[in-house]
N, C-alpha and C positions, 0 to 999 in steps of 0.2 A: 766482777770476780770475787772481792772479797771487801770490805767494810773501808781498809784503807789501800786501796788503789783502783785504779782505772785503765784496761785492758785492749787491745786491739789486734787481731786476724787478719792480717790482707791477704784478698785474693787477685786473681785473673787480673783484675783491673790495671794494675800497675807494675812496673817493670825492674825497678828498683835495681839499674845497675849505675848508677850516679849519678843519676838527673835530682835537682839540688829541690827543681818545681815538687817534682811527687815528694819527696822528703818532708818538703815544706809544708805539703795537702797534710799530710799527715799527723805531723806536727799540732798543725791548727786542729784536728780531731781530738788529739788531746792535751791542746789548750798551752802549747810551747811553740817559740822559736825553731828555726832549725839548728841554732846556733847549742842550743839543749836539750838535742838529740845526742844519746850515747852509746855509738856500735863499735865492734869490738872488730879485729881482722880474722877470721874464723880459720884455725889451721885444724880441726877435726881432733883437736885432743881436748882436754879435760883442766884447760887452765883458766881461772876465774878470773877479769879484772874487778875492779870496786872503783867506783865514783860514790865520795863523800860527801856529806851537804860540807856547805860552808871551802870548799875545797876550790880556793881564787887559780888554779896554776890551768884551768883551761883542761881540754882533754887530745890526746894525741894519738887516739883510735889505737891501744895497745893490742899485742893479740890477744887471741881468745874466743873461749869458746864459751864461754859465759859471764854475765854480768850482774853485780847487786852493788843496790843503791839504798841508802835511808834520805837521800835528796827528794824533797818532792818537789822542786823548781824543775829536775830534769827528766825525760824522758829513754829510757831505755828499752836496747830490741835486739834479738836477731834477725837474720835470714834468710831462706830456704826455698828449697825445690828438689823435696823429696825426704830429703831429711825432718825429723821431729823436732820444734819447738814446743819449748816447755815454758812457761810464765807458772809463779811462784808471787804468793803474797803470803803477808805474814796478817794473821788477824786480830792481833794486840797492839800492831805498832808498825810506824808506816816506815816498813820496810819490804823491798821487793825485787827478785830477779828475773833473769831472760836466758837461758838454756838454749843453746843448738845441740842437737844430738845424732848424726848420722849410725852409721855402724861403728865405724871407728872410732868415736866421742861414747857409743853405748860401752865398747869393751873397757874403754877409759875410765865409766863410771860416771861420766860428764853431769850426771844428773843430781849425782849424791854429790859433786862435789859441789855443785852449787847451794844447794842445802847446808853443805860443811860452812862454805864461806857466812852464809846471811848468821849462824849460829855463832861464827869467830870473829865476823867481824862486827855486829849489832845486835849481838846476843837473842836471835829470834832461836825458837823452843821449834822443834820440828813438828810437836803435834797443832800446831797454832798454825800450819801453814796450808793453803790452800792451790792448787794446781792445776794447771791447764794444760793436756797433750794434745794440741793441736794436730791439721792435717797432714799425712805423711806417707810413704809408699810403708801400704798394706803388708802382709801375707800372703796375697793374691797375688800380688806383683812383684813381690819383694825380693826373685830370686838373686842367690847368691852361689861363690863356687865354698869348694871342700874350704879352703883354705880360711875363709871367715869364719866356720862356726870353730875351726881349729883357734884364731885367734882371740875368741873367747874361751876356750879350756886354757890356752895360757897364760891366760890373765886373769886365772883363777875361779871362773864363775865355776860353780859344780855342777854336774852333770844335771842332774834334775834340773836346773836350770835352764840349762841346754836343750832339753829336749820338750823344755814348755816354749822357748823364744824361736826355735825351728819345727818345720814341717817338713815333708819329700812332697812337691808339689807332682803335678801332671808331668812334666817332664823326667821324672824322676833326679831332681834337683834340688839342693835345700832352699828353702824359700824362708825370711826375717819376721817376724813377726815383732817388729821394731816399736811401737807403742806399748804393748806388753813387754817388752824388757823394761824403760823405762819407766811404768807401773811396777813393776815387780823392785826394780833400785831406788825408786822412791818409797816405799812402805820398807824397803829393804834401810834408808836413811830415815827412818821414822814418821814419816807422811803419815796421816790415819786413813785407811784404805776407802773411808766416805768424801775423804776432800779430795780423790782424784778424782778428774773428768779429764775422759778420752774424747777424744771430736770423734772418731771412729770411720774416717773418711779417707781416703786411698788417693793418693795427688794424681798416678797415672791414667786411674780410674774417672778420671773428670776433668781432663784437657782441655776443656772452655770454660772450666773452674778455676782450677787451680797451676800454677808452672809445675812442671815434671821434668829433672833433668835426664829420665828415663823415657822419656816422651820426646824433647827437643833438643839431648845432647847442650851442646857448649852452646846455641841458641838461646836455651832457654831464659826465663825472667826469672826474676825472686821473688817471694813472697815476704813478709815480715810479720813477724810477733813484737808487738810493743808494749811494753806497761807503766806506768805512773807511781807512784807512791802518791797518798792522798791524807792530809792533813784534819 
């Protein structure tokens, strides 16, 4: 993904609701323990934690919805099953975070604020940083009732806004266009509109792909975004 870290996408393959084994597979992908793996309790709002190098007190899964790290002993991630993960490197300096962003993390801004954090807490420059919007329910499938795209007008996005991040689908229903908003709140935080990459792939859309929690309800697996920082 970028000069200093090392990134990972899981799919189908693994289930990820606490089996310590897949953690660990994982892990050895990028070259850590599982004991320095670092996830966060994801309550769908826009609050960052930080794991610091050199930082002896251990970690205690705080919540959150996003994470940055300048550690490159450890491994951070979220994730998901339908929701958009976003992985963030910084390209000057090995600093790097892990965004979850559903709807409710997109109205929050989930995405800028994790940009805010790597900038406040390790002084990374936003144009230095490079981005990954992994797979997520589409536009296609994205639909949603009145009441969501209401809860972005009151969270201030402006209308033009609004009416790039929804569409009236076939049902005549508004449908999310949830990659594109946070494309648009990343360049909106400074991102340079060439360092995002969208994966452009619709989790419902590819159910022997990827988990959907719009496909297998409370069933469903998770997927993970992981990334490294690299020395």
């Amino acid at each position: 993904m970028a000069e200093h870290a090392r990134h990972l996408f899981t799919s189908h393959d693994l289930h990820l609701r606490g089996d310590d084994g897949e953690w660990q597979a994982l892990g050895h992908v990028l070259g850590v323990p599982l004991s320095r793996i670092r996830l966060v309790k994801q309550m769908h709002k826009a609050q960052v934690a930080v794991a610091r190098r050199g930082d002896g007190n251990g970690w205690s899964t705080p919540e959150g919805d996003a994470i940055v790290t300048d550690d490159p002993e450890v491994v951070i991630g979220v994730r998901m099953a339908d929701c958009a993960a976003i992985l963030l490197a910084d390209q000057t300096r090995a600093v790097v975070g892990a965004v979850h962003a559903g709807w409710r993390g997109t109205v929050q801004r989930a995405v800028q604020a994790g940009v805010e954090a790597m900038s406040r807490e390790f002084g990374s420059r936003p144009r230095d940083l490079v981005a990954a919007v992994g797979p997520c329910l589409d536009v296609c499938c994205g639909e949603v009732g009145d009441e969501v795209v209401e809860a972005f007008r009151a969270a201030g996005h402006g209308e033009a806004a609004v009416e790039r991040w929804f569409s009236i689908g076939p049902g005549g229903r508004f449908h999310l266009h949830l990659a594109g908003a946070n494309r648009d709140q990343l360049e909106a935080a400074g991102v340079e509109p060439g360092r995002i990459n969208v994966a452009g792939l619709c989790t419902r859309s590819y159910p022997g792909i990827f988990h959907s929690y719009r496909v297998a309800g409370a069933n469903a697996g998770r997927m993970a975004a992981l990334i490294r920082a690299t020395v």
